[in-house]
C-alpha positions in Angstrom: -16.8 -2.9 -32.3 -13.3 -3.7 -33.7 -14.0 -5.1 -36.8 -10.7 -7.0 -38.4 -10.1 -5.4 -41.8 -7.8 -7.7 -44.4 -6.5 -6.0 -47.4 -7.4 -8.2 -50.5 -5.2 -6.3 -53.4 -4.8 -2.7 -54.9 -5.0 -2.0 -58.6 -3.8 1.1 -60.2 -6.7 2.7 -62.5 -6.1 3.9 -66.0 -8.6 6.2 -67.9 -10.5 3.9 -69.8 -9.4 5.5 -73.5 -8.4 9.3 -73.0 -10.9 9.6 -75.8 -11.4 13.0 -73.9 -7.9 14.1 -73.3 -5.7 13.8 -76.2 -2.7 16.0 -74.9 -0.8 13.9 -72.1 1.6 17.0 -71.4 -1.5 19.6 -70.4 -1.0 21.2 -67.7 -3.8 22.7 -65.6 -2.3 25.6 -63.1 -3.7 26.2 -60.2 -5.8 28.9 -58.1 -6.1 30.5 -55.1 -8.4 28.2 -53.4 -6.8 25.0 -54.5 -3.5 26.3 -53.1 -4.4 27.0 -49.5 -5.3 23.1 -49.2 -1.4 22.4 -50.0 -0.7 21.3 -46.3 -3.9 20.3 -45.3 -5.5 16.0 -45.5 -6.8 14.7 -48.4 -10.7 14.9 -47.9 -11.9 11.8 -47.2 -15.8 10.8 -47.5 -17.8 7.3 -48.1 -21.0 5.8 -48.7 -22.4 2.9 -46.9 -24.6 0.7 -49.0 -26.7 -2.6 -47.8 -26.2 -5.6 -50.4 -29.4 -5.9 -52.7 -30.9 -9.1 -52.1 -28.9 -11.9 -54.0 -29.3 -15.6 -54.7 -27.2 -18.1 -52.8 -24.4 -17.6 -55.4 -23.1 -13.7 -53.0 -19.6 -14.6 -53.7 -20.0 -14.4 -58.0 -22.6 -11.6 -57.0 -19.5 -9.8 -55.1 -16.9 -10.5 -57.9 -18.9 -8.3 -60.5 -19.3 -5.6 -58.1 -15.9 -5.0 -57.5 -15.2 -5.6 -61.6 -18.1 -3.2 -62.0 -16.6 -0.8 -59.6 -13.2 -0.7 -61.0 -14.5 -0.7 -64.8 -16.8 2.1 -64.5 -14.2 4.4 -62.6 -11.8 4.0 -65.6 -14.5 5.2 -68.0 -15.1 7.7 -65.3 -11.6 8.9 -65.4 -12.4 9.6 -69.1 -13.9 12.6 -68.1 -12.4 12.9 -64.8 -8.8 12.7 -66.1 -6.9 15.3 -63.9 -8.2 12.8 -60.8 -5.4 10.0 -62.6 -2.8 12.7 -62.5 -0.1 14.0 -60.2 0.4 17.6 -58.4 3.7 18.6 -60.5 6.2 21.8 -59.5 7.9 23.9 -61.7 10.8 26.0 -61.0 11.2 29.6 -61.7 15.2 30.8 -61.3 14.4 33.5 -63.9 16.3 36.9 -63.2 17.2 34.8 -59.4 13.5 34.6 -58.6 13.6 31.6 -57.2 10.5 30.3 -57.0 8.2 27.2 -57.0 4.5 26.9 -58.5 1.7 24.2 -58.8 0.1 22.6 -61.4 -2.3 19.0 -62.0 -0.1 17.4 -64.5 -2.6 15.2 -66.7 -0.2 12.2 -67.1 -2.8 9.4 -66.6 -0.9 8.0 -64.0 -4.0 6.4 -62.7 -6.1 6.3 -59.5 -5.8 3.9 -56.9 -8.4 1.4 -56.1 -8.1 -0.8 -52.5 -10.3 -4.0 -52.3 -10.8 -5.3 -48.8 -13.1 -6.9 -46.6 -14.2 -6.2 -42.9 -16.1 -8.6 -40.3 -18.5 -5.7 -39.3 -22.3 -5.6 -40.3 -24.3 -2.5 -41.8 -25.8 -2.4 -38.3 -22.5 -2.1 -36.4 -22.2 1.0 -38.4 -25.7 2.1 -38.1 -26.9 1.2 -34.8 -23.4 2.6 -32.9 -24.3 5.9 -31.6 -20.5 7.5 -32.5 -19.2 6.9 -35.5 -17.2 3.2 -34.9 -13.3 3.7 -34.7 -12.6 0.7 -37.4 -14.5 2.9 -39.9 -12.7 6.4 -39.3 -8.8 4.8 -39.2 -9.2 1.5 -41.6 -12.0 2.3 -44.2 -10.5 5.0 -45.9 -6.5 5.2 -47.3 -3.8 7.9 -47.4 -4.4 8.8 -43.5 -0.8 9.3 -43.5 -0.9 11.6 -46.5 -0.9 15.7 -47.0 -2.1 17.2 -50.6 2.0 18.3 -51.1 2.3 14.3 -51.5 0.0 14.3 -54.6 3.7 14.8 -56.1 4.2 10.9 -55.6 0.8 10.0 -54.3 -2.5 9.0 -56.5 -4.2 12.1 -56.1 -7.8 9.7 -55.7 -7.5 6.7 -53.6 -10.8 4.5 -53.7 -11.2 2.0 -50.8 -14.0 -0.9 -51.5 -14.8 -2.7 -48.5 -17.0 -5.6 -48.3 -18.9 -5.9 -45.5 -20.7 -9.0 -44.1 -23.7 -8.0 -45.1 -22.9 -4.2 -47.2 -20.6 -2.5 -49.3 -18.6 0.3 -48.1 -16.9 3.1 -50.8 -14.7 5.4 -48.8 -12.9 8.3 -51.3 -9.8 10.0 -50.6 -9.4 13.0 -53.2 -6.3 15.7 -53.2 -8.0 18.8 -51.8 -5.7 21.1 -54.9 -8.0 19.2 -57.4 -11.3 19.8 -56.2 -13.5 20.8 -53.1 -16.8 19.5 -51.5 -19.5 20.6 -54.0 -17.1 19.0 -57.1 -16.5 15.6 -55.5 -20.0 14.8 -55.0 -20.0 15.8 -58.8 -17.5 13.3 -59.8 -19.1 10.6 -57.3 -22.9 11.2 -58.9 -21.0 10.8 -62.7 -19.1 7.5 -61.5 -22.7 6.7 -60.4 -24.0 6.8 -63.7 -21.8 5.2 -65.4 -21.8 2.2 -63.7 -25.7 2.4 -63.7 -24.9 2.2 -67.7 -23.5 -1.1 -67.4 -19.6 0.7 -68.1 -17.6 -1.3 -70.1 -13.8 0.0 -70.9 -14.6 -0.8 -75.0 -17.9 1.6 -75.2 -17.9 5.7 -75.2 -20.2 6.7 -72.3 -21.3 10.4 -71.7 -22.6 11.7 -68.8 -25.2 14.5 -68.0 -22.3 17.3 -66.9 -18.9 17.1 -68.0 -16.9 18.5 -66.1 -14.5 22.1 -66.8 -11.4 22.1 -65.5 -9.9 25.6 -66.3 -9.5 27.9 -63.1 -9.9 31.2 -65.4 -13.5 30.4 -66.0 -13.8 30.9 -62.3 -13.2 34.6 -61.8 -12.5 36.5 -65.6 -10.1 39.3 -64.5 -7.4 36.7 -63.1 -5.3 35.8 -66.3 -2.1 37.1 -65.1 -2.5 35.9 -61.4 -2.1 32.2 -62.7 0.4 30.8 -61.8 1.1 31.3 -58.2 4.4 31.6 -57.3 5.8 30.5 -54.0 9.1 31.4 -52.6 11.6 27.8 -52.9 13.0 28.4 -49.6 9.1 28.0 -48.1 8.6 24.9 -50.2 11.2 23.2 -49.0 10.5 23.6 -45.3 7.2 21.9 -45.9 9.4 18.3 -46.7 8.1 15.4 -44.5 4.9 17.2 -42.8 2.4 15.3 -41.9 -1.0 16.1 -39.4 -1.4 13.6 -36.8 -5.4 14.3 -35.8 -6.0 14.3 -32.2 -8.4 11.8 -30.2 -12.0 13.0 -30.7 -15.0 11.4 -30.4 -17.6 12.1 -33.0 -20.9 11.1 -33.9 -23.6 11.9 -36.6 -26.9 14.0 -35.5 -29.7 14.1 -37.7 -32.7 17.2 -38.2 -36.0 15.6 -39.7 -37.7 18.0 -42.3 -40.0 19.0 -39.5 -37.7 19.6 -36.9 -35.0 21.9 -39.2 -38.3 23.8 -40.1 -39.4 24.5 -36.8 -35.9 25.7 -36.0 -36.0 27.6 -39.2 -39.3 29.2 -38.0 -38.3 30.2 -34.6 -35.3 32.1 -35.8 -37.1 33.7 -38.7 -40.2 35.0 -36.7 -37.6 37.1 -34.6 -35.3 38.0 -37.1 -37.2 38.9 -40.0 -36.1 42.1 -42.0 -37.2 44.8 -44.4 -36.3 44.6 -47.8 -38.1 47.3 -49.7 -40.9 47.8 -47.2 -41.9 44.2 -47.6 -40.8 41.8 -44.5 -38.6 39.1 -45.9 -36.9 35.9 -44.0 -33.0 35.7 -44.7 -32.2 32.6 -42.1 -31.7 29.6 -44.2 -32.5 26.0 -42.9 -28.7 24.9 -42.7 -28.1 28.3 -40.9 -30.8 28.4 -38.0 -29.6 24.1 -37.5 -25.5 25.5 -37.2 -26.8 28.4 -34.6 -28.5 25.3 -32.7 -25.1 23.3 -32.6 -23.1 26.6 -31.9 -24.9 27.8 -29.1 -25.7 23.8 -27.4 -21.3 23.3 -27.8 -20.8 26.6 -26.5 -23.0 25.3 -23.2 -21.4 22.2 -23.4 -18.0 23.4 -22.9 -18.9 25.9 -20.2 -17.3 28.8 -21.3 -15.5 31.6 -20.2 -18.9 34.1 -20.5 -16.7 37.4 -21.3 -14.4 35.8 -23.9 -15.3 35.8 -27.6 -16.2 32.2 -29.6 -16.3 32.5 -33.2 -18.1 30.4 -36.1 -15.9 29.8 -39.0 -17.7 28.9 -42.4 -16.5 27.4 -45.9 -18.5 29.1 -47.8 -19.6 28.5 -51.9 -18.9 31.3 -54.1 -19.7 30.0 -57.5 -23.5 31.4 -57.1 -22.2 34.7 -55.5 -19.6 35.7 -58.8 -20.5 38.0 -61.4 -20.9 37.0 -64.5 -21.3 33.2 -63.1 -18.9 30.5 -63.6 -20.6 27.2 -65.1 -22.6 24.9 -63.2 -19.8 22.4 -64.1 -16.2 24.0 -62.7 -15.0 21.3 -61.4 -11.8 22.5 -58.7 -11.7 24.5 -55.7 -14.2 27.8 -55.7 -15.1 28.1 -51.3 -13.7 31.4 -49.1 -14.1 30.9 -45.3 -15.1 33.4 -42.8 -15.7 33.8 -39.2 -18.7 35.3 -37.4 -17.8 36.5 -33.6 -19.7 37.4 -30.7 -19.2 37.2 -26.6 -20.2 34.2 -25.1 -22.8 35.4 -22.8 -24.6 36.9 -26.0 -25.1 33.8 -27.6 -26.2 31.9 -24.2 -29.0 34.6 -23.2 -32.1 32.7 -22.9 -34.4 33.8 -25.5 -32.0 35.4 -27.9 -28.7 33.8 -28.4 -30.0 31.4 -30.7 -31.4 33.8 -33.0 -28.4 36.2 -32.3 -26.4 33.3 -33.6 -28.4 32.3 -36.6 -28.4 36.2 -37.7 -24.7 36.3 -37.4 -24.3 33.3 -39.7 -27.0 35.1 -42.3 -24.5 37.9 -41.9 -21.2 36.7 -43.3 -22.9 34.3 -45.3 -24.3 37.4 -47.1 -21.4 39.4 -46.8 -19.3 37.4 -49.4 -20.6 39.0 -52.4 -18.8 39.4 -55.9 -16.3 42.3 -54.9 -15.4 40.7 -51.3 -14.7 37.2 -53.4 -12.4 39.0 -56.0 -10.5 41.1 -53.5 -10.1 38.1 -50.8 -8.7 36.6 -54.0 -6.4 39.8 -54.9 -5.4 39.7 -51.2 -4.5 36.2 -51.4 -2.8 36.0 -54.3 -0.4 39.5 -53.3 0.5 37.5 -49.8 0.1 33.5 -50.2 -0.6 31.7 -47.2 -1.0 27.8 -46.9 -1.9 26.9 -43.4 -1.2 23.4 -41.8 -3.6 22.0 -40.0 -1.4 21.7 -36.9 -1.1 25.6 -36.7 -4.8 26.2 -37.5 -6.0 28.0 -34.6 -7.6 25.1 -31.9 -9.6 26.9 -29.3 -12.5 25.9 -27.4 -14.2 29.1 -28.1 -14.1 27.9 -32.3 -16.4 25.9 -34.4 -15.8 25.2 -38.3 -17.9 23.9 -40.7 -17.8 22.6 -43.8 -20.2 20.4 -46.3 -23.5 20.8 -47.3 -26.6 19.5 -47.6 -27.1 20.8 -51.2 -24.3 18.2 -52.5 -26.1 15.0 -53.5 -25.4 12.1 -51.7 -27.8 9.7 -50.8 -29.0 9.8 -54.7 -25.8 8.0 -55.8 -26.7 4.5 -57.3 -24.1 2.0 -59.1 -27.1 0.1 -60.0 -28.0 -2.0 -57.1 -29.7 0.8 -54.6 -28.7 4.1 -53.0 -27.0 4.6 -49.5 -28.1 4.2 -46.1 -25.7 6.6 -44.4 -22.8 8.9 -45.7 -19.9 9.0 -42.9 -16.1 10.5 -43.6 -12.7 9.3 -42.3 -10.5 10.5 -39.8 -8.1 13.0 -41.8 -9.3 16.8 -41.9 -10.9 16.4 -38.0 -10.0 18.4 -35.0 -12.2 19.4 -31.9 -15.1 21.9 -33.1 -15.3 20.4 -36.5 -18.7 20.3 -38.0 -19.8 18.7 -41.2 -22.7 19.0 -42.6 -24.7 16.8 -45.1 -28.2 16.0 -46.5 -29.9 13.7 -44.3 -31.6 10.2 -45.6 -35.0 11.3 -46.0 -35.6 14.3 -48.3 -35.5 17.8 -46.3 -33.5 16.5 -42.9 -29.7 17.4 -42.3 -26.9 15.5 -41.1 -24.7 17.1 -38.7 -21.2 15.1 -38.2 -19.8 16.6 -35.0 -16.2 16.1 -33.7 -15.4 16.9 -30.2 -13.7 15.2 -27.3 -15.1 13.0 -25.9 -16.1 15.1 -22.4 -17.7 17.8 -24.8 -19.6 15.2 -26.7 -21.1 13.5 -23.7 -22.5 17.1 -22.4 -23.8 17.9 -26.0 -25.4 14.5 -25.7 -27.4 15.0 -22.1 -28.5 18.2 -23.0 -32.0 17.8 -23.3 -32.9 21.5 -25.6 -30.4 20.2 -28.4 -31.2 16.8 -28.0 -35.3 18.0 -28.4 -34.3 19.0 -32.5 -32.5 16.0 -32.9 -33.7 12.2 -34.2 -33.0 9.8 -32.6 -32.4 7.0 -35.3 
């Protein structure tokens, strides 16, 4: 499927009225976890929806979604204002420091917003078993991008395209502003807005505004803020840019029964004592991830005496102590690795659950005083990585995602989703996405491999078993 794509026009977004952010100069400095993304690709994430059934008159029908689109995200922006920002520098020659640090600078510069229409169909997109090229490289913008370009770039870049007979909404968001769990959070506000028919002259609220302010993350961290870097290291980061390799990837999805039966399995083996009472500790999303760990791990056929490790983003806004509110909106994941031989995790009758256990492990082992001291460590040493010096092995997967984060509920008013897909930016071979499937309790797994990999993941017939085939 190629799929020509035109370009119809791009129109810079404004916050509606800033009736929520008087003070253009404010300056919101940024933590730990924002930093690390500096060098990394915008994330990049979209929603396919099929046209509700019009009248003959599709084209005036079209014209108001886009004008609904475009209003609604302004009033959006309201709320969301540090999203019609830039990433701004400051330097520090104080007493020949020398030194650079970050901040969003709330300057409403505005968001960007792409209109353009593609000759593919929602069942191209649905019915192609990997996840169609056209879609990866040409529904989503900035693929050329960094988050150190938010300097000059829009740090949200909204691409509309209209399908023959659907609507695509592909997102590219600055990874400083904001991780996973917050985007969907900005995505289900735009959501209902526009469901309150938005119009740039009213005042529309929404159910969870949104706090910006990194100390309301961890409360001992006052005088970490900013972080310094040293100039000379900013400078040598001019002109980078991540040129993702060629993978082939393609969406799996667990049913409800099929996660649970996985989810049973693991648990009937792995069960431990927690006061004398026996208690299961595997989650759903954990015992699905052991699956795909140890069924890639066969796939690639493996050195058996070399280690393979499991690297996790993992959520640490439940896990601090006194909670931050429901509502941060920024950057508040740690990652972590679990590692084990490969002949452990491919021993019939025990690797899966060996793997799954592992998972529960560092999972749990990310409690309130590991999160404050990886943050300590972090902010003593700062380290961005670039994704072209992030370790590639064959022996690695990495996940990110969730299927937590509401997707397939988002409705602008004319229906929800049929399928959630990403874009090509952030990918490399091992990554694993995860997402809420499209009926209640499954689980999307997006998987990126090469192609070789893929194909063997694909004829193996004890992953396959857990998987639908849609």
């Amino acid at each position: 499927m190629d799929g020509e794509v035109q370009y119809i026009s791009t129109t810079t977004i404004l916050p509606a009225s800033n009736n929520h952010h008087k003070d253009g100069d404010q300056k919101i400095h940024l933590g730990p976890w924002d930093l690390k993304s500096l060098l990394l690709p915008y994330m990049q994430r979209g929603l396919l929806f099929a046209h509700p059934k019009q009248t003959k008159q599709e084209e005036t029908a079209q014209h108001m979604i886009i004008n609904q689109l475009k209003s609604s995200l302004a009033c959006t922006l309201d709320h969301f204002y540090p999203l019609a920002g830039r990433l701004a520098t400051e330097v520090h020659d104080d007493d020949d420091d020398n030194t650079v640090s970050f901040y969003l600078y709330c300057n409403g510069a505005g968001a960007e917003f792409i209109h353009a229409s593609a000759t593919v169909t929602v069942a191209d997109i649905m019915d192609s078993i990997h996840v169609p090229a056209v879609l990866k490289n040409s529904f989503f913008t900035l693929n050329d991008a960094v988050n150190y370009d938010g300097r000059s770039k829009p740090l949200l870049s909204v691409q509309v395209t209209e399908l023959i007979d659907g609507i695509f909404i592909g997102c590219s968001l600055n990874h400083t502003v904001c991780d996973g769990k917050s985007f969907w959070h900005f995505f289900n506000s735009w959501c209902e807005i526009s469901r309150q028919g938005a119009s740039a002259s009213e005042d529309h609220h929404i159910s969870r505004p949104p706090i910006f302010n990194r100390l309301c993350l961890m409360n001992d961290i006052e005088n970490d803020l900013p972080v310094r870097f040293p100039l000379s290291t900013v400078q040598s980061w001019a002109g980078y840019q991540y040129i993702p390799p060629p993978l082939s990837e393609r969406v799996f999805i667990f049913t409800q029964e099929n996660v649970a039966r996985l989810k049973e399995k693991v648990n009937s083996k792995c069960a431990v004592a927690l006061d004398g009472k026996t208690a299961t500790t595997i989650s759903s999303l954990q015992a699905v991830l052991a699956h795909v760990w140890v069924a890639v791990i066969r796939a690639r056929c493996l050195d058996p005496n070399e280690e393979t490790s499991y690297r996790l983003a993992i959520g640490t806004t439940g896990r601090l102590h006194p909670p931050p509110p429901e509502s941060f909106f920024g950057n508040s994941a740690v990652s972590g690795a679990a590692t084990v031989k490969v002949h452990e995790l491919l021993e019939v009758g025990g690797g899966f659950e060996l793997g799954a256990s592992l998972l529960n492990k560092l999972v749990a082992s990310f409690d309130d005083a590991a999160i404050r001291s990886h943050w300590k460590e972090w902010v003593e040493k700062p380290v961005v990585k670039k994704m072209s010096t992030l370790a590639v092995s064959q022996y690695t997967l990495v996940t990110g995602g969730s299927p937590r984060f509401d997707m397939y509920g988002n409705d602008f008013g004319w229906g929800t989703p049929v399928a959630v897909r990403s874009g090509i930016m952030n990918k490399r071979d091992g990554k694993i996405t995860s997402t809420p499937g499209p009926v209640h309790g499954s689980i999307g797994i997006e998987v990126c491999l090469s192609a070789k990999t893929l194909k063997a993941l694909e004829s193996d017939a004890e992953f396959m078993a857990a998987v639908t085939t849609l």
